[in-house]
The first five atom37 places (N, CA, C, CB, O) and aatype in JSON, in Angstrom:
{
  "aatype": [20, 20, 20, 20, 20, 20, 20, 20, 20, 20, 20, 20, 20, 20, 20, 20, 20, 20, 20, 20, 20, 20, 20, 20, 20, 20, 20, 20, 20, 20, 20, 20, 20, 20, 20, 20, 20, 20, 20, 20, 20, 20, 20, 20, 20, 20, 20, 20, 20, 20, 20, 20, 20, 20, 20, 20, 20, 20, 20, 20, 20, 20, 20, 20, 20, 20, 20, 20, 20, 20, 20, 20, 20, 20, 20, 20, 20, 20, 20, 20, 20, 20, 20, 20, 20, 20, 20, 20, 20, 20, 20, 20, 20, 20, 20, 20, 20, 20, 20, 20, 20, 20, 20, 20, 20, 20, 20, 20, 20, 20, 20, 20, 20, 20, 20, 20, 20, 20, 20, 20, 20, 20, 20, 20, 20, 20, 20, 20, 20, 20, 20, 20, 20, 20],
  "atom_mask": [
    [1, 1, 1, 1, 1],
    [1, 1, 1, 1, 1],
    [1, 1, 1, 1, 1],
    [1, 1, 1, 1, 1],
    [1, 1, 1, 1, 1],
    [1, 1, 1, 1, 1],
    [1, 1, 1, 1, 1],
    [1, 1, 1, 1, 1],
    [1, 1, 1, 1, 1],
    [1, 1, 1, 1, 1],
    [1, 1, 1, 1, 1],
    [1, 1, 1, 1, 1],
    [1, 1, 1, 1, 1],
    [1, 1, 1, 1, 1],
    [1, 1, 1, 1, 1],
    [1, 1, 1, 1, 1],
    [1, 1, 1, 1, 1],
    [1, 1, 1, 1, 1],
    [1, 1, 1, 1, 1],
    [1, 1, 1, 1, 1],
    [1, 1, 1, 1, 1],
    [1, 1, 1, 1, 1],
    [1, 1, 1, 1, 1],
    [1, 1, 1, 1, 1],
    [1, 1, 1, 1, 1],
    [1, 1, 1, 1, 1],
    [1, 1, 1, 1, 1],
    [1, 1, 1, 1, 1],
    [1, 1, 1, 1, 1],
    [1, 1, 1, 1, 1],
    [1, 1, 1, 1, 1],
    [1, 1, 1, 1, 1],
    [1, 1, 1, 1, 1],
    [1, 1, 1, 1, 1],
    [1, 1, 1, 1, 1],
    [1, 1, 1, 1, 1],
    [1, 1, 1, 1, 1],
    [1, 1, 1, 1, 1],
    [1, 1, 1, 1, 1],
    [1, 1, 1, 1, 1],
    [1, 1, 1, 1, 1],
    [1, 1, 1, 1, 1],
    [1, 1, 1, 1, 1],
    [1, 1, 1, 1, 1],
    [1, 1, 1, 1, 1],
    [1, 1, 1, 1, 1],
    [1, 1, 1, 1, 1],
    [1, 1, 1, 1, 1],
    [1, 1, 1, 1, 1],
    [1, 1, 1, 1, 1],
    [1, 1, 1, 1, 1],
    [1, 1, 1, 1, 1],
    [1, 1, 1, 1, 1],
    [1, 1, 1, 1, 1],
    [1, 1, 1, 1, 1],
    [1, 1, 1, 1, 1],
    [1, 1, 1, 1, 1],
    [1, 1, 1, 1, 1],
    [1, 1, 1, 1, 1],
    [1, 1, 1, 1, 1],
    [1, 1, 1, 1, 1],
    [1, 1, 1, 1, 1],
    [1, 1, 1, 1, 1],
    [1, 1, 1, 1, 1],
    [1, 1, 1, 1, 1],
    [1, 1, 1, 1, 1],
    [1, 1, 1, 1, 1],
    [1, 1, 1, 1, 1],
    [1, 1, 1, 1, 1],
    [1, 1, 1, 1, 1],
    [1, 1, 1, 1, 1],
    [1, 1, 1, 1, 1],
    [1, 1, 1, 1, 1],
    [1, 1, 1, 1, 1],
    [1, 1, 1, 1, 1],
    [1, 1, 1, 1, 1],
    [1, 1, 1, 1, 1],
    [1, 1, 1, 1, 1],
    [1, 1, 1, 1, 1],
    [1, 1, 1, 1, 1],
    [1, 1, 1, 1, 1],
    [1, 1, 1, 1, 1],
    [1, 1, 1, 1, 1],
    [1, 1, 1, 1, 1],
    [1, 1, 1, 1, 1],
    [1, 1, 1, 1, 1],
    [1, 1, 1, 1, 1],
    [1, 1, 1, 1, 1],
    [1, 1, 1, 1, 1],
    [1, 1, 1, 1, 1],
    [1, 1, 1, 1, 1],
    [1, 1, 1, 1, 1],
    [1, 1, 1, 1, 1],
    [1, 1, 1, 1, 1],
    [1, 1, 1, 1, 1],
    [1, 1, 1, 1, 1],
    [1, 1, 1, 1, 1],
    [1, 1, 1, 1, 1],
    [1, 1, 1, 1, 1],
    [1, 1, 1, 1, 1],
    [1, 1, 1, 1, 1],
    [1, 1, 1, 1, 1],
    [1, 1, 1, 1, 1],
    [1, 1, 1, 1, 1],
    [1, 1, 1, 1, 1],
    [1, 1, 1, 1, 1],
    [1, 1, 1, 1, 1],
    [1, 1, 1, 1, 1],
    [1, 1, 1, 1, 1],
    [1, 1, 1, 1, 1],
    [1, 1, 1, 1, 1],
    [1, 1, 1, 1, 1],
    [1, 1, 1, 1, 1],
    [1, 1, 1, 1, 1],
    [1, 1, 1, 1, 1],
    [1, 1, 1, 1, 1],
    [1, 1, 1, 1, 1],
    [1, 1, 1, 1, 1],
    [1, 1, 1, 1, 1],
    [1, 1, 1, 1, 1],
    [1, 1, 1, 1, 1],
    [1, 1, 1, 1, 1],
    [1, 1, 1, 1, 1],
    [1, 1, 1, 1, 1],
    [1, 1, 1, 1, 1],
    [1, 1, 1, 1, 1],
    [1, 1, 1, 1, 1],
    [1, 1, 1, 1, 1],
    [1, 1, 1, 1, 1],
    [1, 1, 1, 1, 1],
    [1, 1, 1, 1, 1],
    [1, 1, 1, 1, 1],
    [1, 1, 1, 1, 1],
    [1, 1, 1, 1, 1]
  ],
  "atom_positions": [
    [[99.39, 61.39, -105.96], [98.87, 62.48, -106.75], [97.35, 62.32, -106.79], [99.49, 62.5, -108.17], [96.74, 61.39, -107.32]],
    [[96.69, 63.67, -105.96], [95.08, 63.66, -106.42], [94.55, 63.64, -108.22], [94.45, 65.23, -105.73], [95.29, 63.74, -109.2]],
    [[93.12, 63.48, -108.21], [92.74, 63.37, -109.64], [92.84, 64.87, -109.89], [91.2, 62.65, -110.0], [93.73, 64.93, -110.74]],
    [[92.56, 65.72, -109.7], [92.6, 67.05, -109.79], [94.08, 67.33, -110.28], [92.19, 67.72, -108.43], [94.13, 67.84, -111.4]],
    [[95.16, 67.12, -109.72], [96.48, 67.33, -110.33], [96.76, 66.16, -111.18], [97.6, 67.53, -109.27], [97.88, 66.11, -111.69]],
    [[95.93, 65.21, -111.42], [96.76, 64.35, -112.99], [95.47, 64.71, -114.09], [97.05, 61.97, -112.81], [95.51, 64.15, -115.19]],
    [[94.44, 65.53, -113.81], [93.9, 66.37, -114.86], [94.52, 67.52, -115.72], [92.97, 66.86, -114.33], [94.57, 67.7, -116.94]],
    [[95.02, 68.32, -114.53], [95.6, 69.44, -114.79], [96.62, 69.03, -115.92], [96.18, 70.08, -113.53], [96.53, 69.47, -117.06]],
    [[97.8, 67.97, -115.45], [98.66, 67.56, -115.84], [98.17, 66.8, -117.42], [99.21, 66.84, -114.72], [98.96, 66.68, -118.36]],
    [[97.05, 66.45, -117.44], [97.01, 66.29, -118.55], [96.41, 66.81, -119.67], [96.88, 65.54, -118.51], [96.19, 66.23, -120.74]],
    [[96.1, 68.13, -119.32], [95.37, 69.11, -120.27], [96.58, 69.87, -120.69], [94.12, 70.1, -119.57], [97.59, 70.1, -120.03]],
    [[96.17, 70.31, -122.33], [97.43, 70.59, -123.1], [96.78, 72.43, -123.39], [97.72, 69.26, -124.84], [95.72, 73.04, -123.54]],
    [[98.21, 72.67, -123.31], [98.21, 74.25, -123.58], [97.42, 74.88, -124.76], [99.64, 74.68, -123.82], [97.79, 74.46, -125.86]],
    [[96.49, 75.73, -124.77], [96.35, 75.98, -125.79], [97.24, 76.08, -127.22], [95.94, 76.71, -125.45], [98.41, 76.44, -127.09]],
    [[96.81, 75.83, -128.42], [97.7, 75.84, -130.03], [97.92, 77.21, -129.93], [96.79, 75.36, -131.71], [97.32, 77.87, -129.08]],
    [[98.67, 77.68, -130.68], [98.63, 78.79, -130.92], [99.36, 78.71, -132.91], [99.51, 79.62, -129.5], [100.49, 78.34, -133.24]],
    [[98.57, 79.05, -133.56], [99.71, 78.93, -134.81], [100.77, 79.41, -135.29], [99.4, 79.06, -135.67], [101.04, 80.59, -135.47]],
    [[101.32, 78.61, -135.47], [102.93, 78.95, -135.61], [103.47, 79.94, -137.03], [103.76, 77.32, -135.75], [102.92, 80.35, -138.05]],
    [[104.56, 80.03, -136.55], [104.61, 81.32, -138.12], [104.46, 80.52, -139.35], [106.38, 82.31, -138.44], [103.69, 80.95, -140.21]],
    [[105.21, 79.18, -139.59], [105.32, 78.31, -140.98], [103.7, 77.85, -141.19], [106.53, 76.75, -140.82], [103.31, 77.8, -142.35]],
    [[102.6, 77.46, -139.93], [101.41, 77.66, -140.28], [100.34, 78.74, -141.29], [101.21, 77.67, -139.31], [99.46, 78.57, -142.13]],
    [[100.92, 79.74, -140.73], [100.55, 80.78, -141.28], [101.05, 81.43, -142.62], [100.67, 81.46, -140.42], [100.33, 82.04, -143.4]],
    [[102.16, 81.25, -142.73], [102.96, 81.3, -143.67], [102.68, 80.17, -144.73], [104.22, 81.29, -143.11], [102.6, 80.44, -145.93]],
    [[102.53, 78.99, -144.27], [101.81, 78.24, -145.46], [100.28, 78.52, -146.3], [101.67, 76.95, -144.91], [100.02, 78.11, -147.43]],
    [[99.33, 79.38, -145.38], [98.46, 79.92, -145.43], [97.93, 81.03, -146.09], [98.43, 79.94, -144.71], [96.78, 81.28, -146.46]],
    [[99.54, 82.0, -146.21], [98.94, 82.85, -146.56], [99.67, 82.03, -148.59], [99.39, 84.63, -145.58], [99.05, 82.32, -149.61]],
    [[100.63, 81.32, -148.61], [100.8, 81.12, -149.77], [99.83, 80.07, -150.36], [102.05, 80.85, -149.89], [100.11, 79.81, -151.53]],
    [[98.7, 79.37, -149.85], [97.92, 79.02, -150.46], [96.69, 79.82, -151.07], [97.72, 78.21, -149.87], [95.85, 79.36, -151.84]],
    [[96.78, 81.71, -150.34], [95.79, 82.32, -150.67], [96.85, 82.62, -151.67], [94.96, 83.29, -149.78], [96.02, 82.56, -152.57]],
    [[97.66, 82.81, -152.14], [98.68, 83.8, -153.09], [98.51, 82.67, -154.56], [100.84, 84.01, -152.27], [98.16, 83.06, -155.68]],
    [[98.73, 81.7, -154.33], [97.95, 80.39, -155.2], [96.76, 80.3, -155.89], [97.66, 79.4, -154.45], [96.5, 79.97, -157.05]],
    [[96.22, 80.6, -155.14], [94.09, 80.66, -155.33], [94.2, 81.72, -156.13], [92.74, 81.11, -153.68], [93.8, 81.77, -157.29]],
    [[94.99, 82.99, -155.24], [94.36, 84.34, -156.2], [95.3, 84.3, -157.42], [94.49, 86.1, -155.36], [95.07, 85.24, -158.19]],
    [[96.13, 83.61, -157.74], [97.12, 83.38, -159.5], [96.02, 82.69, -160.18], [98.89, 82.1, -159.58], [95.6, 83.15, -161.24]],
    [[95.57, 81.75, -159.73], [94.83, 80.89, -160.43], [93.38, 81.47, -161.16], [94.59, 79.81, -159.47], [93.08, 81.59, -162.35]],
    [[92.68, 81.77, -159.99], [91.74, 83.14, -160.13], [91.52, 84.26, -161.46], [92.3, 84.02, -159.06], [90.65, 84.66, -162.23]],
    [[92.89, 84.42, -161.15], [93.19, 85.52, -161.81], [94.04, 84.73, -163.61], [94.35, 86.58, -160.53], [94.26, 85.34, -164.65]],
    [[94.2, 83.77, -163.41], [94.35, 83.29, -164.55], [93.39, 82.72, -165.25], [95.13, 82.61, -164.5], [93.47, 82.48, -166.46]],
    [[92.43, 82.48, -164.56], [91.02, 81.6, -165.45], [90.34, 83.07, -165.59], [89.74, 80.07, -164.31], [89.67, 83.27, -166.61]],
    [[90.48, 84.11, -164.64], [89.53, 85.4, -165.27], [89.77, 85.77, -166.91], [89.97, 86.93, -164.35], [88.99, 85.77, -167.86]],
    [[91.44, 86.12, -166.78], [91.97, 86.4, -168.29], [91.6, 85.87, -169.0], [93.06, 86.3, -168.65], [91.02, 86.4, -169.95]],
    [[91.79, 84.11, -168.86], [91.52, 83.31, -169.62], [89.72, 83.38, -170.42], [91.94, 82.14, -168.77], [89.36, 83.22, -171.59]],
    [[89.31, 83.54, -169.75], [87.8, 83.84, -169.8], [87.58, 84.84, -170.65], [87.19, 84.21, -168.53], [86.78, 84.71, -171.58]],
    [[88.09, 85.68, -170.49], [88.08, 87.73, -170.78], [88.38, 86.96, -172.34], [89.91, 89.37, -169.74], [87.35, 86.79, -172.99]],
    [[89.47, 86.55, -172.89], [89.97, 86.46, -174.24], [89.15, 85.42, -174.92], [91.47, 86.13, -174.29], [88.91, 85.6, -176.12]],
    [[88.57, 84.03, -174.16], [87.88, 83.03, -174.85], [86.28, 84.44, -174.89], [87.75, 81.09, -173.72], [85.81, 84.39, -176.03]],
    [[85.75, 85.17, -174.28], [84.81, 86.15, -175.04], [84.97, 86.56, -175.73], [84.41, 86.94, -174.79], [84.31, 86.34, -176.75]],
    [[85.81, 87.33, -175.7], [86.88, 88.19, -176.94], [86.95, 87.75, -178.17], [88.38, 88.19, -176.67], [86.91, 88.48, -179.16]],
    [[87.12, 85.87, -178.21], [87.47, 85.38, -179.79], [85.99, 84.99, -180.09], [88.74, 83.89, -180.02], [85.67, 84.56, -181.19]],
    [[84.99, 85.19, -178.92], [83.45, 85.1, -179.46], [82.62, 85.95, -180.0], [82.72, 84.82, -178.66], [81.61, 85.77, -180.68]],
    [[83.29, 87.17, -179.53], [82.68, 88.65, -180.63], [81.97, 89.22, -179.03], [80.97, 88.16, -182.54], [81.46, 90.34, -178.9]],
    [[82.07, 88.32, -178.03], [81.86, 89.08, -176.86], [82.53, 90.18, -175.63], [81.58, 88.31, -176.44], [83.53, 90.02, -174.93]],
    [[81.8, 91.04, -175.64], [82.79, 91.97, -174.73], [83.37, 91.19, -173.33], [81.87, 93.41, -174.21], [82.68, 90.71, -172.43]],
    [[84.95, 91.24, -173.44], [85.41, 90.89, -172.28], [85.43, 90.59, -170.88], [85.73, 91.22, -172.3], [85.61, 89.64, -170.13]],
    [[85.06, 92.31, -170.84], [84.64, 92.72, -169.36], [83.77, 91.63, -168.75], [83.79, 94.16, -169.33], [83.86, 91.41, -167.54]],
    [[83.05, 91.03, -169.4], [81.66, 90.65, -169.23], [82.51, 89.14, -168.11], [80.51, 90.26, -171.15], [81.91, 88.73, -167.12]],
    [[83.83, 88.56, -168.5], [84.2, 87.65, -167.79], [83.7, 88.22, -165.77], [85.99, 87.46, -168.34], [83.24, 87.41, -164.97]],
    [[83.91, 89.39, -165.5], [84.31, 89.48, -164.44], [82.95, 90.26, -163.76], [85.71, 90.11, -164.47], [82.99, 90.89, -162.71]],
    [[81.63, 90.03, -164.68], [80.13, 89.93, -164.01], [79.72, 89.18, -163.72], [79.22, 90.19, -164.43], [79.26, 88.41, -164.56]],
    [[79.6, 88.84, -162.08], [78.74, 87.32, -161.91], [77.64, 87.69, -162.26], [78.58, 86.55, -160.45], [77.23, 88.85, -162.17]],
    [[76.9, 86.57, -162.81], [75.34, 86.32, -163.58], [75.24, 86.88, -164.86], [74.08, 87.0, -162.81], [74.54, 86.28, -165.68]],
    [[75.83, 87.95, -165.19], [75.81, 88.33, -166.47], [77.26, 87.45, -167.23], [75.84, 90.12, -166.48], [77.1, 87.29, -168.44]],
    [[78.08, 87.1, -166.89], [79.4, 85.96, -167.56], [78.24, 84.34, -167.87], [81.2, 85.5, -165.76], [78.21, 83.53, -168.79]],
    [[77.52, 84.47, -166.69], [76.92, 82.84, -167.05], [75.92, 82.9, -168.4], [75.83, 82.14, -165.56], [75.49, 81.87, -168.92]],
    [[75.58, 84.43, -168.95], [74.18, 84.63, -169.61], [74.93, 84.9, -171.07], [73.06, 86.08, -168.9], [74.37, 84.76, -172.16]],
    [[76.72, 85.44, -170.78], [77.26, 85.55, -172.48], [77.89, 84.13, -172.22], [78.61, 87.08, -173.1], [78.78, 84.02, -173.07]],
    [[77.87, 83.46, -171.77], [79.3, 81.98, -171.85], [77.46, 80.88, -172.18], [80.88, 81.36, -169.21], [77.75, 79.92, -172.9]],
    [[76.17, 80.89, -171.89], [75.54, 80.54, -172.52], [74.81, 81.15, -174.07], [75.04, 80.3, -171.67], [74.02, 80.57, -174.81]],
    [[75.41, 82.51, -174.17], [75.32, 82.64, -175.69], [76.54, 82.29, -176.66], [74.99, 84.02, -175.95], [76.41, 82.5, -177.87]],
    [[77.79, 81.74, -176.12], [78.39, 81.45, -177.15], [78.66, 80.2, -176.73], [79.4, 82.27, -177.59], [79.78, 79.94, -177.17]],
    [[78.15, 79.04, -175.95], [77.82, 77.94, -176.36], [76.07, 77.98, -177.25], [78.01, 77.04, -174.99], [75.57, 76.88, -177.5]],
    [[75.37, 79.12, -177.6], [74.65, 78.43, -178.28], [72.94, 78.15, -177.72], [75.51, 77.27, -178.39], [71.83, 78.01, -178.23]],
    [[73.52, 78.18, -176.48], [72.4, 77.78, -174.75], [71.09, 78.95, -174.91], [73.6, 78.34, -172.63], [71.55, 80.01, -175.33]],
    [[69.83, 78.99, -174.71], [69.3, 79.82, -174.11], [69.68, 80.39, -172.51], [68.23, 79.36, -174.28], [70.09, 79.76, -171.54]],
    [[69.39, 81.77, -172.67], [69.44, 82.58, -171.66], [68.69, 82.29, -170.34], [69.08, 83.67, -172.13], [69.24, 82.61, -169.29]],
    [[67.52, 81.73, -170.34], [66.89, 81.26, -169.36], [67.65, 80.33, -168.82], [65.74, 80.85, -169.66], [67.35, 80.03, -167.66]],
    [[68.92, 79.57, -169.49], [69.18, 78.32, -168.43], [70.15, 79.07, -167.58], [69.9, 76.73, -169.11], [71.0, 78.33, -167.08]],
    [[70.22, 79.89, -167.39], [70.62, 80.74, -165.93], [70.16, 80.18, -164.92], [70.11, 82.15, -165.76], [70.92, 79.75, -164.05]],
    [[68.72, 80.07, -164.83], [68.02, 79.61, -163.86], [68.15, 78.15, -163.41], [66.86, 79.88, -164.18], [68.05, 77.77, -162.25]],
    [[68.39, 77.38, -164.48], [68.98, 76.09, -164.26], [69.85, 76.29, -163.61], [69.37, 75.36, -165.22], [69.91, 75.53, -162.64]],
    [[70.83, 77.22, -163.69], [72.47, 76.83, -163.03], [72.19, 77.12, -161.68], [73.98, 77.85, -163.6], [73.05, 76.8, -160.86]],
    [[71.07, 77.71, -161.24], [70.8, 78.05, -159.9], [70.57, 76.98, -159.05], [69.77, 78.87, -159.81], [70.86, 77.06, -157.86]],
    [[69.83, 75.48, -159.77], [69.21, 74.99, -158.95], [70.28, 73.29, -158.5], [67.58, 74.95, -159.64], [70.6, 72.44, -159.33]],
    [[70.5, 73.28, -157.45], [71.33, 72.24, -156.74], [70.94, 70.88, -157.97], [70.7, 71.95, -154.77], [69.86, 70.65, -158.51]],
    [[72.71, 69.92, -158.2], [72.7, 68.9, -158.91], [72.05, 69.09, -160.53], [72.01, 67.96, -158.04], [72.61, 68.53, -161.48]],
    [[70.88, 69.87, -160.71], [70.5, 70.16, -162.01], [71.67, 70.97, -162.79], [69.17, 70.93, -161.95], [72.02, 70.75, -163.95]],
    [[72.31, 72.19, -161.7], [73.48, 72.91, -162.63], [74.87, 72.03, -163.2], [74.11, 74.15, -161.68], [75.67, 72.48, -164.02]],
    [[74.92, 70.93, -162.69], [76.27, 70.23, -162.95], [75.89, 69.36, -163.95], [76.96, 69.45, -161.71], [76.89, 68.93, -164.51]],
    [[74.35, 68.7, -164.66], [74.0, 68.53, -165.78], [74.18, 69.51, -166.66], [72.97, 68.19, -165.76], [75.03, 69.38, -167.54]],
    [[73.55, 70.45, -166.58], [73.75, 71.96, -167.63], [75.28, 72.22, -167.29], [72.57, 73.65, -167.1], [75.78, 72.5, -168.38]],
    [[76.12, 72.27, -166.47], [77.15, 72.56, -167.15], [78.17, 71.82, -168.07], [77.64, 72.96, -166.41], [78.99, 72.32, -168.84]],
    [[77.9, 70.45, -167.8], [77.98, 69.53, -169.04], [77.96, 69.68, -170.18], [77.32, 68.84, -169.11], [78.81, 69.4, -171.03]],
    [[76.28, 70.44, -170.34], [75.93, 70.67, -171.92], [77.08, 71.85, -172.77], [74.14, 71.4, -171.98], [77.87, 71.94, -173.71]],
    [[76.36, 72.72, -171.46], [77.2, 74.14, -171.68], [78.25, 73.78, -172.46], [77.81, 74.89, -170.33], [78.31, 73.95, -173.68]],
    [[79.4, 73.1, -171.51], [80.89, 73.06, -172.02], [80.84, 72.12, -173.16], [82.02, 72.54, -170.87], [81.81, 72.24, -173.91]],
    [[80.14, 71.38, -173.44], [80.18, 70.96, -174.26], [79.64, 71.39, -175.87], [79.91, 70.18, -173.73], [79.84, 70.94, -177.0]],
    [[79.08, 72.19, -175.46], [78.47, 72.96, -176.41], [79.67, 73.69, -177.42], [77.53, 74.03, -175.6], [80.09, 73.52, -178.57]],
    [[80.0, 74.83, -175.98], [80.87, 75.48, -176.25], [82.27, 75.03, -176.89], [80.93, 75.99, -175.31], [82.65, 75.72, -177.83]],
    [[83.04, 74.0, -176.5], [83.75, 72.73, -176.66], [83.29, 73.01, -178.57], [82.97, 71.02, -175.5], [84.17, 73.43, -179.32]],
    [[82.21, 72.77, -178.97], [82.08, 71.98, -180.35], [81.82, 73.39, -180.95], [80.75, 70.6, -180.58], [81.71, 73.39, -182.17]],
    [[81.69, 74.56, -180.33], [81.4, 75.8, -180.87], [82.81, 76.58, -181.13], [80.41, 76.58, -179.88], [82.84, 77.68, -181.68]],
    [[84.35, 75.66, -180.53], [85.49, 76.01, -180.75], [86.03, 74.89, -181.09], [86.07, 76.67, -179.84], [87.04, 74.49, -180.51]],
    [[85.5, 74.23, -182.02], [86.01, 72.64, -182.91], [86.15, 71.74, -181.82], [87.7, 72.62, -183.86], [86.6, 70.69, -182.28]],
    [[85.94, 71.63, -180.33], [87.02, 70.5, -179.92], [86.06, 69.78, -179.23], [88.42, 70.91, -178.99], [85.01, 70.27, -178.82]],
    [[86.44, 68.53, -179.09], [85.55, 67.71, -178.79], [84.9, 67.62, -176.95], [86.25, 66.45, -179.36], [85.07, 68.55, -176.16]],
    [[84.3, 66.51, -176.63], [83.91, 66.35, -175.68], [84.7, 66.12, -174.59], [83.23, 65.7, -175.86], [84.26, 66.48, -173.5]],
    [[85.72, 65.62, -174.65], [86.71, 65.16, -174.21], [87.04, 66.75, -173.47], [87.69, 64.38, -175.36], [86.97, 66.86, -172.24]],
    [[87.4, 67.86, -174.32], [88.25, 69.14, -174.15], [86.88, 69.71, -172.98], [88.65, 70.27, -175.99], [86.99, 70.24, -171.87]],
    [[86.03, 69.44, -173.52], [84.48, 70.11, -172.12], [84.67, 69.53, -171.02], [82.6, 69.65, -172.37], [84.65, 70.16, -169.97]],
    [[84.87, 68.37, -171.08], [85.43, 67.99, -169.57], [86.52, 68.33, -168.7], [85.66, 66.92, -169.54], [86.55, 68.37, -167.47]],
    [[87.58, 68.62, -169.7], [88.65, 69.25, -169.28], [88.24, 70.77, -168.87], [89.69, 69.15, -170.36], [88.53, 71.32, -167.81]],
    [[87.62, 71.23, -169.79], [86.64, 72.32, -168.76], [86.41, 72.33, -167.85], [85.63, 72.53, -168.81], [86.9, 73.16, -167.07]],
    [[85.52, 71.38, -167.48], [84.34, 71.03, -166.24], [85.48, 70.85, -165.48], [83.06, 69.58, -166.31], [85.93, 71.89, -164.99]],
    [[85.99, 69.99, -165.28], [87.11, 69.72, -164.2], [88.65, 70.05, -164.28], [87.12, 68.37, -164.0], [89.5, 69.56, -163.54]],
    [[88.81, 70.78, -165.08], [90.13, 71.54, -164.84], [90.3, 73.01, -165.99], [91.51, 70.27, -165.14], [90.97, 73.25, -167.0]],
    [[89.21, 73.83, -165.07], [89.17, 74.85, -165.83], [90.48, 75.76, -166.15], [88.24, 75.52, -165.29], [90.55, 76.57, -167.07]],
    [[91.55, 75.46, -165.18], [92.94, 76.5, -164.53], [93.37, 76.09, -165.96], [94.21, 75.99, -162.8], [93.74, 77.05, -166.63]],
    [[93.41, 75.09, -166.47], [94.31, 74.04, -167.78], [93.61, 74.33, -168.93], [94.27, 72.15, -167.63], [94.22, 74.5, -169.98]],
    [[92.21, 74.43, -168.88], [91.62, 74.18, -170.13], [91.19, 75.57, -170.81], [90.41, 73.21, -169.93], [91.02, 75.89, -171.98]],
    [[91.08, 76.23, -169.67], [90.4, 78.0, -170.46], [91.23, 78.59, -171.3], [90.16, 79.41, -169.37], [90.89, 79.04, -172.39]],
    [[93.1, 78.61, -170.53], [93.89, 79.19, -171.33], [94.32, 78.19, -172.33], [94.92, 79.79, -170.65], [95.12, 78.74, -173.09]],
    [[94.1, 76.75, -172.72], [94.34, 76.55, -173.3], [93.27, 76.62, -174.8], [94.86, 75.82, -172.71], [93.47, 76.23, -175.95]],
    [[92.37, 77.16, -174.3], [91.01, 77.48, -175.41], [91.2, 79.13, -175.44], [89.07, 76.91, -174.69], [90.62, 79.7, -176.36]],
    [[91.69, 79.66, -174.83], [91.49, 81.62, -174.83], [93.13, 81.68, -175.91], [91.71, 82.83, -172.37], [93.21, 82.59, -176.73]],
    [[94.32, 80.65, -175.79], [95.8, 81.24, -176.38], [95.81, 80.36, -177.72], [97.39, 80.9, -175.24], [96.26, 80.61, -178.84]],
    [[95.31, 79.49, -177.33], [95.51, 78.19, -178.15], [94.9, 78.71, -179.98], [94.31, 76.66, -177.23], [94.84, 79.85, -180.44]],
    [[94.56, 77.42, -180.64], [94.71, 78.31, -182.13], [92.84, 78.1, -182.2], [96.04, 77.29, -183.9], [92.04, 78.67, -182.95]],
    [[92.63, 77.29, -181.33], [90.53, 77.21, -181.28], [90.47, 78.69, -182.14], [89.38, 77.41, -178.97], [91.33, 79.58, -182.22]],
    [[89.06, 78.58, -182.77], [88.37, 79.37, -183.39], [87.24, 79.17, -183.15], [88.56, 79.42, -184.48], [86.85, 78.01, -183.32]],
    [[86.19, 80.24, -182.64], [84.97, 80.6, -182.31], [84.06, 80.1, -183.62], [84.93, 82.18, -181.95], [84.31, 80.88, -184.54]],
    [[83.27, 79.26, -183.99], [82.35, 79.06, -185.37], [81.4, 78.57, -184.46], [82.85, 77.95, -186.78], [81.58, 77.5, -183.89]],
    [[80.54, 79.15, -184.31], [78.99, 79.0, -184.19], [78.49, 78.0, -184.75], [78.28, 79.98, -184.69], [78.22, 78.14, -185.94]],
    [[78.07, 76.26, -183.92], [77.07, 75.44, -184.71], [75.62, 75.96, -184.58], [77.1, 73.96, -184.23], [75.08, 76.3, -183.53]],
    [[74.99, 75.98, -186.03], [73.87, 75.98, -186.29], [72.6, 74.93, -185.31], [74.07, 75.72, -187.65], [71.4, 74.96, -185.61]]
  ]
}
């Protein structure tokens, strides 16, 4: 056998994806968009028990400018959240803010920060109450 035919022989057919590929695919988008769509609600009602209009969950840039008025935050730190590694300090504060602006501690802001799917509805259904620290 020439090198030319144990090349051939060893080049593999193109992939092509298979239906259960795809099919796993499309149920990880069907996943994303429940989830999505459950932290939106969730969002919409934790405004709601802030005296803030709802809607406002589902404005990017304008949601970051009422979720820093009812933690309490100036409006300018918008601009913070813009800027790489500085926003993941400020969102710290944020949630934590907010966290102590619905009784619960630091602990519950983190649960924020890193598991918002768990923590929003459990701050938007749950018995939290919106009180504004001074």
């Amino acid at each position: 056998m020439n090198s030319v035919a144990a090349l051939i022989l060893l080049q593999e057919e193109p992939q092509i994806p298979s239906g259960a590929a795809a099919g796993m695919g499309i149920g990880m988008m069907v996943l994303w968009l429940a989830i999505l769509i459950l932290v939106i609600a969730a969002l919409w009602k934790v405004f709601e028990k802030a005296g803030k209009p709802g809607w406002a969950a589902i404005v990017p840039i304008y949601n970051l400018i009422v979720l820093l008025e009812i933690a309490g935050k100036p409006a300018w730190w918008v601009i913070l959240m813009l800027i790489p590694f500085v926003n993941f300090v400020v969102a710290i504060i944020v949630f934590i803010a907010l966290a102590k602006n619905f009784g619960k501690g630091a602990g519950f802001a983190f649960g924020l920060l890193l598991l918002p799917m768990i923590f929003y509805p459990m701050l938007a259904w749950g018995d939290a109450r919106y009180q504004p620290q001074p």
